[in-house]
C-alpha positions as CSV (number, residue, x, y, z in Angstrom):
1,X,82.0,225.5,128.1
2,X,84.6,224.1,130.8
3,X,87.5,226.2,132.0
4,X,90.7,224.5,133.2
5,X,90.8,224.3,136.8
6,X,94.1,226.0,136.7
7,X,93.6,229.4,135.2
8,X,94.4,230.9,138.3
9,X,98.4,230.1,137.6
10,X,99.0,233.1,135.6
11,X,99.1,234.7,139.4
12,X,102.0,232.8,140.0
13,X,104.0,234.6,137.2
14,X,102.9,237.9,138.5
15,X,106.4,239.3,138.6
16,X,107.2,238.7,134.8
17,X,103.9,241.0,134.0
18,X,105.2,243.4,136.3
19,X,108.9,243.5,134.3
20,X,106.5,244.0,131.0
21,X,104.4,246.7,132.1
22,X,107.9,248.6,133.5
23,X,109.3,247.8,129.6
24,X,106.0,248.9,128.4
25,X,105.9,252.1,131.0
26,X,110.0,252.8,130.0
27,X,108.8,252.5,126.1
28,X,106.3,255.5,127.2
29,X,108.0,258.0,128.6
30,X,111.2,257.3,126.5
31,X,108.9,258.9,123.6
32,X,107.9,257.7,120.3
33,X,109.8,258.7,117.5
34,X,107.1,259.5,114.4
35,X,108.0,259.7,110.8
36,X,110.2,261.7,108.7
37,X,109.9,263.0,105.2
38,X,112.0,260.5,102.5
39,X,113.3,257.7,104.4
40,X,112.5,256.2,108.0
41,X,114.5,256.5,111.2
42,X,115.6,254.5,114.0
43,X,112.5,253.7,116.6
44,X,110.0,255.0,113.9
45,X,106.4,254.8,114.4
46,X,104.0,254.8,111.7
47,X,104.4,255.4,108.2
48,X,106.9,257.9,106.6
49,X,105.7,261.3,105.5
50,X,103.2,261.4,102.7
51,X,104.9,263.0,99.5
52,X,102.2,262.2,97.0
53,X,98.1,261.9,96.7
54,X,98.3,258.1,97.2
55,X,100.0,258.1,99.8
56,X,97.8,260.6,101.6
57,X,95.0,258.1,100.8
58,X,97.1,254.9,102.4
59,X,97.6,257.1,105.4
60,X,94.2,257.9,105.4
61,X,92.8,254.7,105.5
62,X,95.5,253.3,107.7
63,X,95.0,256.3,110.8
64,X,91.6,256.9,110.1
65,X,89.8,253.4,109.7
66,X,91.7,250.5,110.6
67,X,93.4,251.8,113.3
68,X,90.7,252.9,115.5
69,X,89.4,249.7,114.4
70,X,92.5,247.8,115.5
71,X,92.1,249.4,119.2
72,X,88.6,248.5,119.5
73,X,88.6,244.8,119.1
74,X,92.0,244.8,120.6
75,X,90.4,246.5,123.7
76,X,87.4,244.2,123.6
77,X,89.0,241.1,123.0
78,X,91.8,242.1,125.9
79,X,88.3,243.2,128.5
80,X,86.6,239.9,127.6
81,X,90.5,237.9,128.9
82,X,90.7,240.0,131.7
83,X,86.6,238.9,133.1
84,X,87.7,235.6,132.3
85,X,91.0,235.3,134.2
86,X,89.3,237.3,137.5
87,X,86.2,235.9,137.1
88,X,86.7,231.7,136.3
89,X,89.7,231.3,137.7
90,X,89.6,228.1,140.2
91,X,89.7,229.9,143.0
92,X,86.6,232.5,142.2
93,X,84.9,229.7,140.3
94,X,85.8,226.1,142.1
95,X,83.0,224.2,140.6
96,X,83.4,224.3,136.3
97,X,80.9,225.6,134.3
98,X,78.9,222.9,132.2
99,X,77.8,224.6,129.3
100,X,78.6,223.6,125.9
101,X,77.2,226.1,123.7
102,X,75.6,229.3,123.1
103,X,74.0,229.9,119.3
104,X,73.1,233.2,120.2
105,X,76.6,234.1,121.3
106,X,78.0,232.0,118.0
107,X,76.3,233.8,115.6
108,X,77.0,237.0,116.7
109,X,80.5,236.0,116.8
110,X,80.8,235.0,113.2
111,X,78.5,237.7,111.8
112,X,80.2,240.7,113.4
113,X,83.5,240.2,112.5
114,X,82.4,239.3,108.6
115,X,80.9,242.9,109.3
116,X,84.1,244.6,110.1
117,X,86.1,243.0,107.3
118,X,83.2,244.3,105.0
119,X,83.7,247.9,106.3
120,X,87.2,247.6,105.9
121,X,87.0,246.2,102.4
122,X,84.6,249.0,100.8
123,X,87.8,251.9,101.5
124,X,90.1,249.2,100.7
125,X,89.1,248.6,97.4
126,X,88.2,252.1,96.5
127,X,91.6,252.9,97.6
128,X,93.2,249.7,95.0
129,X,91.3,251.3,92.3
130,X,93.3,254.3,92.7
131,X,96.4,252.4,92.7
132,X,95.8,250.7,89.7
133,X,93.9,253.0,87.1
134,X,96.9,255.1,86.0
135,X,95.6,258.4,85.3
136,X,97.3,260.3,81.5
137,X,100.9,260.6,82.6
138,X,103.6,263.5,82.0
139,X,106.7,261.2,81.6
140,X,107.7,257.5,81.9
141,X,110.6,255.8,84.0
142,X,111.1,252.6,83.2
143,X,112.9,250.5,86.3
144,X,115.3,247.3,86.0
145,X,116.0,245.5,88.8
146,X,119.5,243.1,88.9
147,X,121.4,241.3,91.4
148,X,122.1,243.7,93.0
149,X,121.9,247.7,91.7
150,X,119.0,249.2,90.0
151,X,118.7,250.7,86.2
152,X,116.3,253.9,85.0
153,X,115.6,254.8,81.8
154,X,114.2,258.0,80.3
155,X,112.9,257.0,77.0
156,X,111.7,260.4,76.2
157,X,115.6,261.6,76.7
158,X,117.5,258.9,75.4
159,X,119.4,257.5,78.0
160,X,119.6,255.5,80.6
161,X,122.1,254.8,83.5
162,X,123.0,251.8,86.7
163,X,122.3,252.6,90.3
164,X,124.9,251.3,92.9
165,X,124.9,251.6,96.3
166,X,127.1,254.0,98.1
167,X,130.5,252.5,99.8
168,X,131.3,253.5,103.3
169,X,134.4,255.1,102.4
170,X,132.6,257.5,99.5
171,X,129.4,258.9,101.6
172,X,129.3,262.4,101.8
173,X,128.0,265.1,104.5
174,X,124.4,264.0,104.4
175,X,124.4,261.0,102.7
176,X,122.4,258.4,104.4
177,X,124.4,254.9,105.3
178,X,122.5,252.5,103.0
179,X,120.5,254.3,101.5
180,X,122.8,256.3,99.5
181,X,123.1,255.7,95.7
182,X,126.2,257.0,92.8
183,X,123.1,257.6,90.9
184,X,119.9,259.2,91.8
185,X,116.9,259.0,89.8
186,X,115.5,262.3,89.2
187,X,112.5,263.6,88.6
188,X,109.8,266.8,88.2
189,X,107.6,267.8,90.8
190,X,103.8,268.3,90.5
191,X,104.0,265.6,87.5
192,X,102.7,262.0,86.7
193,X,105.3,259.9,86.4
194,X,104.6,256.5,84.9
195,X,106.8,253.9,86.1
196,X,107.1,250.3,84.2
197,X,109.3,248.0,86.3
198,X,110.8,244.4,84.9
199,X,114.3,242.5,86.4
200,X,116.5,241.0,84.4
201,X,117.4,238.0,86.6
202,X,115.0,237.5,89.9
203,X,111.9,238.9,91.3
204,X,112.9,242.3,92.8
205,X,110.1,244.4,94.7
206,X,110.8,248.0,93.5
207,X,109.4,250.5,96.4
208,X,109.3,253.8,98.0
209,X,107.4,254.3,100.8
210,X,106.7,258.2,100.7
211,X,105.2,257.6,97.4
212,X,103.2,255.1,98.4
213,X,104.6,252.7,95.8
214,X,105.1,248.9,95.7
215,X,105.3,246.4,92.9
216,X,107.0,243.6,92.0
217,X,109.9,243.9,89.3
218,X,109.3,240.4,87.6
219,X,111.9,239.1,85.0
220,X,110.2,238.6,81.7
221,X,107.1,240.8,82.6
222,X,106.7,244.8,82.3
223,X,104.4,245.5,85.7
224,X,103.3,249.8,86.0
225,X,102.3,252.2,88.5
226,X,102.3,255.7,88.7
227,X,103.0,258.3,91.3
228,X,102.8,262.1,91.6
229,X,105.5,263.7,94.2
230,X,103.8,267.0,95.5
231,X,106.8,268.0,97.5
232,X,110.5,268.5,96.2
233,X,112.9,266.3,98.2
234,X,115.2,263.2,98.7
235,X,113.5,259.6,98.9
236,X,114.5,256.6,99.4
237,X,113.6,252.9,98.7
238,X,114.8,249.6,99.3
239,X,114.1,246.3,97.6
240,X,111.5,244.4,99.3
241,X,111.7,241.0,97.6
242,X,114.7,238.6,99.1
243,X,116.1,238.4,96.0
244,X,119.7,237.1,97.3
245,X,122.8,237.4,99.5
246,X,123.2,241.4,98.5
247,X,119.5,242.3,98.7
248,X,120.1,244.4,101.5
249,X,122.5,246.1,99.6
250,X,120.3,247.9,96.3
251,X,118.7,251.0,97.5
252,X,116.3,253.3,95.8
253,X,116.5,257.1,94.8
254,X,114.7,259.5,94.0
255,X,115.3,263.0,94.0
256,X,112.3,265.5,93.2
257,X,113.2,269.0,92.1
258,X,111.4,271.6,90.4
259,X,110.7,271.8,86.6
260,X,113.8,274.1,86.2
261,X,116.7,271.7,87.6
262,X,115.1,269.0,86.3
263,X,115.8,270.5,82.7
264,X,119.0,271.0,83.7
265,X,119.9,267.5,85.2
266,X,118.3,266.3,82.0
267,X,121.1,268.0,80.0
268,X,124.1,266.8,82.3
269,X,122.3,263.4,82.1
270,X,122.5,263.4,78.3
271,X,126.0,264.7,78.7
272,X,127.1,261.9,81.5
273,X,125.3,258.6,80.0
274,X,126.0,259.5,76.6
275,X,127.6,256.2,76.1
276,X,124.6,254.2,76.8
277,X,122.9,254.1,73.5
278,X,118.5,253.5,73.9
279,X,118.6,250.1,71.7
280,X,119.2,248.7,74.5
281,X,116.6,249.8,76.2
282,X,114.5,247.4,74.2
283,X,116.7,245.1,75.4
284,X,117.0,245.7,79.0
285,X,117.0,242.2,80.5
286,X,119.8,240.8,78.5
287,X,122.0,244.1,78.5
288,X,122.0,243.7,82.0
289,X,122.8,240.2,82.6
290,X,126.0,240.9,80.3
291,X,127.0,243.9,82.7
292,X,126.2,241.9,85.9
């Protein structure tokens, strides 16, 4: 192995490391800000709140395994540039090494990261599984995505209604700036909700980070998931699929509430969307390309 005879220029640029480690340093004391319940915030770090079992899991894995793992090979790898800045640069080292390879050192270097992946992948997959066997369900939601608003439908309760972002000039004490919808979604707390997602014209990605949900709203194609919110609350989502010039612009809601309000938004629902008729809930992708 040959090192360049020049490895000692990073001195030269001393000053620019010290501006980073006084960004770095200002970073520190300025003080992380960690997540919220619902939606994220500005300088977040980490994952939102957990408001259901799979997310619990996701966080689980994510501060529990690969983190630590993340800072060991990080650490390791950043020890291993550090000996061989100090220790081969030209000026500690004026006469290059000749060596071409080690098979020892090779080996290891192939079989121990295949060895990390493989610890990873055991939780991983456990973790999928989870994810994708739905367990028996209380209630379905079934999710439209269009260019750009979102529609629910409670088949159960006969109706269904359109999800628009809230304008500037009609947010409320409270509301969140781009977040906020006319519409909410609403649902019971402590229950499986099964949730089918479709779109009507693009692929949308319908998700909500406290509930640990992601998945693609595909046109033509009825994709499910499930989640179970454990605490009552507001949370948001966002479409995560560039799905055109507006897709910035179709938050998600969900409001969880107990099984007492949720019987009564049911009623006002049924009261409030009484003009869309279930037929066309059949039919959701061509409804909705005639409202759009």
């Amino acid at each position: 192995m040959r090192f360049p005879q020049n490895s000692g220029h990073w001195l030269k640029h001393r000053g620019v490391f010290a501006l980073l480690g006084a960004l770095l340093l200002s970073v520190t004391l300025a003080g992380p800000v960690f997540a919220q319940l619902g939606h994220a915030v500005p300088g977040q770090i980490g994952f939102q709140d957990s408001a259901t079992p799979i997310m619990d899991e996701i966080r689980a894995f994510y501060n529990g395994i690969l983190t630590p793992i993340i800072f060991a090979v990080s650490i390791f790898v950043g020890a291993l540039l550090l000996i061989v800045v100090f220790r081969f640069n030209e000026k500690a080292n004026p006469t290059p090494s000749t060596l071409t390879h080690n098979t020892t050192l090779e080996v290891a270097w192939t079989i121990v990261p295949v060895l990390i992946l493989v610890f990873i992948a055991i939780p991983s997959f456990r973790l999928l599984d989870h994810e994708l066997v739905i367990p028996k369900t209380d209630m379905t939601v079934k999710v439209t995505g269009h260019q750009w608003y979102w529609s629910y439908a409670y088949p159960a309760d006969g109706f269904d209604f359109d999800s628009y972002i809230k304008a500037d000039k009609d947010l409320k004490p409270g509301d969140l700036r781009q977040l906020a919808v006319d519409n909410e979604a609403v649902v019971p707390v402590n229950k499986t909700i099964l949730v089918q997602v479709t779109a009507s014209d693009v692929i949308h990605s319908f998700t909500v980070p406290s509930f640990g949900v992601r998945i693609d709203a595909v046109p033509g194609r009825l994709n499910q998931t499930w989640f179970r919110a454990t605490k009552i609350g507001m949370y948001y989502g966002q479409c995560s699929k560039l799905c055109g010039e507006d897709h910035a612009y179709m938050p998600i809601a969900f409001r969880v509430v107990s099984d007492a309000d949720y019987a009564a938004w049911v009623a006002d629902a049924k009261k409030k969307f009484s003009a869309n008729a279930l037929p066309h809930y059949a039919e959701a992708a061509p409804a909705a390309v005639a409202r759009n």
